[in-house]
C-alpha positions in Angstrom: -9.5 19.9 2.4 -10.8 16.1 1.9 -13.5 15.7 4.6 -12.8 12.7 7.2 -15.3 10.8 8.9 -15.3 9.8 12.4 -12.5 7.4 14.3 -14.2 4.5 16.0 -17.8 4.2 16.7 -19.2 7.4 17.7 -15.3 8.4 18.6 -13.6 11.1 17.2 -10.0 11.1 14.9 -6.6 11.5 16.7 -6.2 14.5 18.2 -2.5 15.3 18.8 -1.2 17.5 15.7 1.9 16.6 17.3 1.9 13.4 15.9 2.6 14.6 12.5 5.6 15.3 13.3 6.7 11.5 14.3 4.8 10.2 11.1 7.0 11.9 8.8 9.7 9.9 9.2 7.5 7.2 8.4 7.2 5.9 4.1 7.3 8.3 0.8 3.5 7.5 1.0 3.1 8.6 4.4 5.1 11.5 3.7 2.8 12.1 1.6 -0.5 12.4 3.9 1.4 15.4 6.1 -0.8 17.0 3.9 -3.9 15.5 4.9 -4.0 17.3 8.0 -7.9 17.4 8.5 -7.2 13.5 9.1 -5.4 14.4 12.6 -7.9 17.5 13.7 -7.8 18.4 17.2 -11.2 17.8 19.0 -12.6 19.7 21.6 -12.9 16.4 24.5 -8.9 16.2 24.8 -7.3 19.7 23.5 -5.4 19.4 27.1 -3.8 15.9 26.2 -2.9 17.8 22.5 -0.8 20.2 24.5 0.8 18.1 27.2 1.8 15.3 24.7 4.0 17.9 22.6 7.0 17.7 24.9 7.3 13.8 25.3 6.7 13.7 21.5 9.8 15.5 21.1 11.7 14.0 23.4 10.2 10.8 21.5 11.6 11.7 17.7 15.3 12.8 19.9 15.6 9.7 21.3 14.3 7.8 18.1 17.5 9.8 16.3 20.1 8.9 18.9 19.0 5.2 18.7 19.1 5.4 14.7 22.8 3.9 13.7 24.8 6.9 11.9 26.4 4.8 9.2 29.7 5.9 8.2 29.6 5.6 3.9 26.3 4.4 2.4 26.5 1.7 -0.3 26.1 2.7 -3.7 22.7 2.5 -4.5 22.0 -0.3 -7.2 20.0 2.2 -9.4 22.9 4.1 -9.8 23.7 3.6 -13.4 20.4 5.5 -13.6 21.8 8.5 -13.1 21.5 11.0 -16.1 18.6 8.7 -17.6 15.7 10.5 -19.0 12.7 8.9 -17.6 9.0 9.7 -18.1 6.1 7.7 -15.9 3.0 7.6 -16.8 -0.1 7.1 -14.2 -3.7 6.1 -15.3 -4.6 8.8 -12.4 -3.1 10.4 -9.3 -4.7 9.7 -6.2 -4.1 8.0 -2.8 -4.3 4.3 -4.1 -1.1 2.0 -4.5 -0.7 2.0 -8.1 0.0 6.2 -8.1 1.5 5.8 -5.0 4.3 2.7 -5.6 4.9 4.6 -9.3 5.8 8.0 -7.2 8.2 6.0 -5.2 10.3 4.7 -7.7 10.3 8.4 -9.9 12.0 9.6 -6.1 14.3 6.3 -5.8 15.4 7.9 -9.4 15.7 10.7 -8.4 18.2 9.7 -6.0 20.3 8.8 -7.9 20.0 11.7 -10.7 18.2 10.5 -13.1 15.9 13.0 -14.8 12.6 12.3 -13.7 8.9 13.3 -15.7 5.7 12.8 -15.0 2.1 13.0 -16.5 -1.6 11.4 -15.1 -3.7 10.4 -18.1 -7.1 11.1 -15.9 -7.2 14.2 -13.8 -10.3 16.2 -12.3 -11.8 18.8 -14.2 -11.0 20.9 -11.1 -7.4 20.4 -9.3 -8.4 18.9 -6.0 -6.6 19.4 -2.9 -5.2 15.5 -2.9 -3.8 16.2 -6.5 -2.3 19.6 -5.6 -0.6 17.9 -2.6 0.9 15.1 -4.5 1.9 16.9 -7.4 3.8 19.6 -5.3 5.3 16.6 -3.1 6.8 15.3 -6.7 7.8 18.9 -8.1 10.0 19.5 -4.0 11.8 16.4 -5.0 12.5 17.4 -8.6 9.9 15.3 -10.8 8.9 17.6 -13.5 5.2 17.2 -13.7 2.9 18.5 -16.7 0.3 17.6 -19.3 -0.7 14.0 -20.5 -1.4 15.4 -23.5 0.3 18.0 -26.0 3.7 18.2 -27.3 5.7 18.0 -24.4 4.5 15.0 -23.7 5.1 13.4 -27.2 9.0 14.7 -27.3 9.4 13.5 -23.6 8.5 10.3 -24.6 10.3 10.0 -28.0 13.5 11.2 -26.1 13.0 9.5 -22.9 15.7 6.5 -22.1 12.2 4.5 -20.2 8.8 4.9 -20.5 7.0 3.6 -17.4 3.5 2.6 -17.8 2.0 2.0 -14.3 -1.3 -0.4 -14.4 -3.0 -1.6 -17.3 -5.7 1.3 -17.5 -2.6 3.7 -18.7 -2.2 1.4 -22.0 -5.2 3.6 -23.6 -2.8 6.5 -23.4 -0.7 5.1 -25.9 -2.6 5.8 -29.3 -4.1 9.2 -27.9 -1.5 10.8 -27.6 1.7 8.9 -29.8 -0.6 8.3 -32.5 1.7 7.5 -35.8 4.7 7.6 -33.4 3.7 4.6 -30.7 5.8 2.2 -32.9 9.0 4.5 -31.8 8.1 4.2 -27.8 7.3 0.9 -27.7 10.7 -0.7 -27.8 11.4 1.2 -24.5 8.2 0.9 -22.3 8.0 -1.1 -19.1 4.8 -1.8 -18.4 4.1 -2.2 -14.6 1.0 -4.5 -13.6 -1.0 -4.2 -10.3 -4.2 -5.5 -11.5 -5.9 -8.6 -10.9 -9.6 -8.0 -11.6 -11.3 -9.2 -14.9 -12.3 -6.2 -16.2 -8.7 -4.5 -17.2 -8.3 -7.4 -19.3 -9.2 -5.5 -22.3 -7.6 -5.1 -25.6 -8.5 -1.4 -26.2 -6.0 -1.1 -22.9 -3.6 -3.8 -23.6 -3.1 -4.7 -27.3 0.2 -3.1 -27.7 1.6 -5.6 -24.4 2.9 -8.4 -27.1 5.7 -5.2 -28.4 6.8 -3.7 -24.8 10.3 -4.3 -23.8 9.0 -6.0 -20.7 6.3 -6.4 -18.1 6.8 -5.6 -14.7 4.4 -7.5 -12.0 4.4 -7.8 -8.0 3.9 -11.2 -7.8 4.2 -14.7 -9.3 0.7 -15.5 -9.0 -0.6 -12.0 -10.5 2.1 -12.7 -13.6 0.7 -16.1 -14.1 -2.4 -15.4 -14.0 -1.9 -12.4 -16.3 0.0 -15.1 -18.7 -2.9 -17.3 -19.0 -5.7 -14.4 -19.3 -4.3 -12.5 -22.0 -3.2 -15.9 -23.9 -6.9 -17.3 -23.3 -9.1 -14.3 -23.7 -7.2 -11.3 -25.4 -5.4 -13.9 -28.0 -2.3 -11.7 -27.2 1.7 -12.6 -26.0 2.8 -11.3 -22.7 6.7 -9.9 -23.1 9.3 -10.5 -20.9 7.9 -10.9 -17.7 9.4 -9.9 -14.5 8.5 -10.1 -11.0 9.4 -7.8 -8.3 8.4 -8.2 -5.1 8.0 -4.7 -3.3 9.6 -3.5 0.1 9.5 -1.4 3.2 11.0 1.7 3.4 14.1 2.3 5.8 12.3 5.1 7.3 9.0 2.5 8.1 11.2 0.4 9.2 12.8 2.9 11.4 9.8 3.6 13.4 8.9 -0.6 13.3 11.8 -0.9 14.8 11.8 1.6 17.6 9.8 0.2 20.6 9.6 4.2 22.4 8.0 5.6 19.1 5.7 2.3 19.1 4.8 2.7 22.2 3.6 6.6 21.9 1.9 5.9 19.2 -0.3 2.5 20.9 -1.2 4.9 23.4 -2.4 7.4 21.2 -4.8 5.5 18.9 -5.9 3.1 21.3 -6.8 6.6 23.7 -8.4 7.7 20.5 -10.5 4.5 20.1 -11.2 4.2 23.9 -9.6 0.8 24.0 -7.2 -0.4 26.7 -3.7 -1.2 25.7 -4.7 -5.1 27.1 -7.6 -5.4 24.6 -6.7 -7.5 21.4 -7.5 -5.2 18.2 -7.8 -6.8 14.9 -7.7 -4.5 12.3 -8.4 -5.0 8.4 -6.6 -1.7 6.6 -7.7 -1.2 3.1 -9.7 0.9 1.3 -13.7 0.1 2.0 -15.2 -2.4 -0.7 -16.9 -5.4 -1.2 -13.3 -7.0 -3.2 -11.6 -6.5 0.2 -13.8 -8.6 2.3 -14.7 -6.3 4.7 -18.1 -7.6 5.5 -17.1 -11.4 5.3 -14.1 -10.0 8.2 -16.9 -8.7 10.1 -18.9 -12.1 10.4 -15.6 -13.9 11.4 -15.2 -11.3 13.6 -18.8 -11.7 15.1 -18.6 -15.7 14.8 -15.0 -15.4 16.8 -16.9 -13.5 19.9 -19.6 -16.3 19.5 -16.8 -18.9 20.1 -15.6 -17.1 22.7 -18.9 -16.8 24.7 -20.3 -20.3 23.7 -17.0 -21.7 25.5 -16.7 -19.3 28.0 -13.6 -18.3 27.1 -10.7 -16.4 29.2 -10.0 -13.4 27.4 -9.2 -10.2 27.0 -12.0 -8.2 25.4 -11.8 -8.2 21.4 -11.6 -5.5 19.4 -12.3 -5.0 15.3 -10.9 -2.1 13.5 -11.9 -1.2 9.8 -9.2 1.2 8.5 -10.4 2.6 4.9 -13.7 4.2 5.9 -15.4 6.8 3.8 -18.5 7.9 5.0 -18.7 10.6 2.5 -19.0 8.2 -0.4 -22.2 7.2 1.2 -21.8 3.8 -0.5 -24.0 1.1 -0.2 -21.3 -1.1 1.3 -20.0 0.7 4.2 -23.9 1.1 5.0 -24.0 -2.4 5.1 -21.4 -2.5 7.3 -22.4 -0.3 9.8 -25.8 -2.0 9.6 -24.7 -5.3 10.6 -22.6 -3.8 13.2 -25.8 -2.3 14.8 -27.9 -5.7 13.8 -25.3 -7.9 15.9 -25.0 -5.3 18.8 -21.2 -5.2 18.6 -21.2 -1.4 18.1 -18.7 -1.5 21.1 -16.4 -3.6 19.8 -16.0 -2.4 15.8 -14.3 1.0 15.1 -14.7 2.4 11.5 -11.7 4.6 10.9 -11.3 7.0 8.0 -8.9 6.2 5.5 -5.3 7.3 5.4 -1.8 6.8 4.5 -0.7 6.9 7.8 -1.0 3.4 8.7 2.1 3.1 11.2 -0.1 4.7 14.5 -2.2 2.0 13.8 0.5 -1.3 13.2 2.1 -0.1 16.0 -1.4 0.3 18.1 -3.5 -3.2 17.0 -2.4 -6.7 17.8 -2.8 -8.9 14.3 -4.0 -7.8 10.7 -6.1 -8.7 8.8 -6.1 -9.3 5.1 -8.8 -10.4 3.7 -8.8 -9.3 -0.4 -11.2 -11.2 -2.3 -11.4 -13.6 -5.6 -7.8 -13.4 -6.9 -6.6 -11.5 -3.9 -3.8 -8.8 -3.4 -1.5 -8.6 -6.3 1.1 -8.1 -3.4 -0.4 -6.2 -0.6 2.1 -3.9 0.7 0.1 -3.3 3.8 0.8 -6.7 4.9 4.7 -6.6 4.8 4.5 -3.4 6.7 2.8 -5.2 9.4 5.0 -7.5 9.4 7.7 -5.1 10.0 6.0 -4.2 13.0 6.1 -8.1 14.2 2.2 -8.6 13.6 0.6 -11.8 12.8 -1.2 -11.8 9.2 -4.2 -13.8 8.5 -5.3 -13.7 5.1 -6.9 -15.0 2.4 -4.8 -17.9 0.2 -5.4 -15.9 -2.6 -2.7 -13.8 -4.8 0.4 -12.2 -3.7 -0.1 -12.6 0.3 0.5 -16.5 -0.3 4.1 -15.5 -1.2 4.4 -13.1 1.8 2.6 -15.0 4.7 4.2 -18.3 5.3 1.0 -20.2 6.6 1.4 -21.7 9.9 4.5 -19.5 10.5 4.6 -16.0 10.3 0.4 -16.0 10.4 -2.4 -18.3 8.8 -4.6 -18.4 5.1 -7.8 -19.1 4.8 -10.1 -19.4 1.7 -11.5 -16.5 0.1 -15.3 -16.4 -0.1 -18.1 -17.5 2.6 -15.9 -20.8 2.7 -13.1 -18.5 4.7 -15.6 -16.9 7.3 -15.2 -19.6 10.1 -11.6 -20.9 9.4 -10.6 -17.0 9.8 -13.3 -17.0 13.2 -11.1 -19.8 14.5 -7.8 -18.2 13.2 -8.7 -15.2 15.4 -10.0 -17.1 18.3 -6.7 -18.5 18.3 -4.2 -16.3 18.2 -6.5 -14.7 20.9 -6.2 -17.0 23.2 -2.5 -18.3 22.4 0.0 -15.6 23.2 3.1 -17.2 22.7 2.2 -18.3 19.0 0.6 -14.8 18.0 4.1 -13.3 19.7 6.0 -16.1 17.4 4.3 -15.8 14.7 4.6 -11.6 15.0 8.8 -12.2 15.2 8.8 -14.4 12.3 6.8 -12.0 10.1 9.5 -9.5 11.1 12.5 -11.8 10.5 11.0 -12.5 6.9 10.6 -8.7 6.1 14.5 -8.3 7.0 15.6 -11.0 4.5 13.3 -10.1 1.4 11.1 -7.1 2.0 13.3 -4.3 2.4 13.3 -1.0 -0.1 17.0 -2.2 -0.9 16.1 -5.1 -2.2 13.1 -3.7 -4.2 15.4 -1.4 -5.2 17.8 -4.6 -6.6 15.3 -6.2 -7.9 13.6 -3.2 -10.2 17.8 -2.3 -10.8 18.2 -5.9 -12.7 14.8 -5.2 -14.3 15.4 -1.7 -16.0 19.0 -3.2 -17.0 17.7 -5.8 -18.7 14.7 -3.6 -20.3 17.8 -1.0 -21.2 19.9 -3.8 -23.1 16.6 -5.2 -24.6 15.1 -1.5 -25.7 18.9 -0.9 -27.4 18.2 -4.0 -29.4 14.8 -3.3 -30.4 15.2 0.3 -31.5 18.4 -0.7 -33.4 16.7 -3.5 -35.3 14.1 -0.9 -35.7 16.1 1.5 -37.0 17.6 -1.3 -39.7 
């Protein structure tokens, strides 16, 4: 089992197993972390509160069902022309990162509707490890037939599959490997789906078959553009038909956003767990722990804010940062530096370094505004940042990427510049919304009022529909004209 490193500053992980229970109704990549159990370990200080919280978290899920609107006949799911379609996905690796994680959601939206569903990870570990088992046997229990990346199975798969799914633009390489003299037969019917934004994928031993795809599929309109110019520019190459889809929330996040007794267990829990009072304001910044997601550059705005604070003897409530993505067992230089300046500025108190997770609701519903501070080109979406939005937090992020088509700047939260540039514009963004309820309360419903009318898993689920409709007609055309 992965090891987990401690909750907070010299604080220990949440404690109620119970808990798990309530998370899975959360999102297909929460679901997913029921099986990192180590990451919700009972500890010794509070085994008592363990036990007496298992009743009221029943009578939390009960009541969270009773309040859930039974809804008579579903509509038709727009992916239902799917069904019977032979579709293999192919992921550069299978981890706990969004790429693997968005492409597993879609093969079970497919599945939903009965399309026959494969998949194969082009890099795996010498040595199956206990994250790859647990996903894997997540996509077998939902009927996604999982097996080699290489090998004959693979190769028919491909040739016979309806779609081919590439998912980022590491799993291009994969191509000529395996296809070899047969790559010219796939290519009509691949969709190529883009997350990346950093330089260094933008290389033609990944990407040079892009031009001959039946289409592109990219989260945002920045990370398309941007992908347009690149690949024209550097790599002398065509993108193909483009299409953006913006990404949504599950209905069964969205269920527990939307439930103010689940909520409210779950702020008690992690807050207790923190050793925070449910009036402290928490900023938290939930990513993965590196130096592109401005983690350090969040901790000097979140050092300058206190300054500000202090220097103009602000009224108050104590402020709390929260770093969700921690790793200590990567013993990188960056989360050292981190900690470091946490100790050099004496705010131990106020920063918690939490391990990191999939379960993000406990911790939406438990802090007051997020954070997102993704460096140089930025999120190519972020999905994090819709989901807080669901659960009517303020965003303030950097006006870079995809989160300048989620967060409406001056509305549902505030941008400020990536870089050393952003550090005291995102200080006085958080000394704001600290000290102005009403607008980080406004600005928290708007969020939520957006999410409802664009970021929802039905209208992903529209959006990718048109997509692999149009890819369909196109990949008909191609392989016909081929076949001529």
């Amino acid at each position: 089992m992965a090891k987990h490193a401690a909750v907070g500053w010299g604080h220990h992980h949440l404690q109620n197993r119970w808990l798990l229970a309530l998370l899975l109704m959360l999102s297909v990549s929460t679901v997913i972390a029921f099986f990192m159990r180590a990451g919700f370990d009972s500890c010794d200080r509070n085994v008592s509160a363990a036990v007496d919280g298992i009743d009221s978290a029943r009578h939390v899920i009960q009541g969270a069902e009773k309040r859930t609107p039974q809804i008579a006949s579903a509509k038709p799911s727009p992916l239902s022309f799917m069904k019977s379609k032979v579709v293999l996905l192919v992921s550069h690796e299978l981890s706990l990162s969004g790429g693997p994680l968005l492409l597993m959601e879609l093969a079970f939206l497919l599945r939903s509707v009965g399309a026959e569903v494969y998949w194969i990870t082009i890099t795996k570990a010498s040595e199956t490890d206990e994250v790859t088992y647990s996903l894997e046997h997540k996509m077998l229990d939902r009927g996604v037939q999982v097996f080699p990346a290489r090998g004959k199975e693979a190769l028919d798969t491909a040739l016979r599959a309806d779609f081919v799914v590439l998912n980022t633009a590491v799993a291009g390489k994969w191509l000529d490997v395996v296809l070899k003299e047969d790559v010219h037969r796939v290519l009509p019917k691949v969709l190529w789906w883009i997350h990346e934004m950093r330089g260094h994928y933008f290389k033609l031993d990944y990407v040079k078959h892009l031009p001959f795809v039946a289409g592109a599929m990219i989260d945002s309109h920045v990370t398309t553009e941007y992908w347009k110019s690149r690949t024209r520019e550097s790599l002398k190459i065509k993108m193909p038909d483009t299409y953006v889809v913006h990404l949504g929330n599950s209905k069964e996040l969205m269920q527990v956003a939307e439930d103010s007794v689940a909520k409210r267990v779950l702020r008690e829990h992690v807050r207790e767990s923190l050793g925070v009072l449910n009036e402290d304001l928490l900023f938290a910044l939930i990513n993965s722990v590196s130096r592109g997601k401005g983690q350090d550059l969040f901790l000097r705005s979140f050092y300058e804010a206190l300054q500000l604070i202090k220097e103009k003897k602000m009224q108050v409530p104590p402020l709390h940062a929260v770093i969700v993505g921690s790793d200590m067992t990567a013993q990188t230089k960056f989360e050292m530096e981190l900690r470091d300046y946490v100790l050099q500025k004496k705010i131990q108190d106020r920063v918690h370094f939490v391990n990191k997770t999939l379960t993000v609701a406990p911790y939406l519903a438990a802090i007051d505004v997020l954070v997102q501070n993704s460096q140089a080109q930025g999120e190519c979406f972020g999905r994090i940042t819709i989901e807080a939005m669901a659960f009517q937090l303020p965003v303030l992020g950097t006006a870079a990427g995809g989160t300048t088509e989620i967060v409406v700047n001056g509305t549902t939260g505030a941008l400020h510049p990536v870089g050393k540039a952003g550090v005291t514009p995102l200080a006085k963004n958080i000394v704001r919304l600290a000290t102005q309820v009403e607008r980080r309360l406004t600005m928290g419903k708007r969020g939520y009022e957006r999410v409802k009318e664009r970021f929802l898993e039905p209208h992903m689920a529209e959006r990718i529909a048109g997509v692999l409709k149009e890819v369909l007609r196109k990949s008909k055309i191609k392989s016909g004209r081929h076949l001529d």
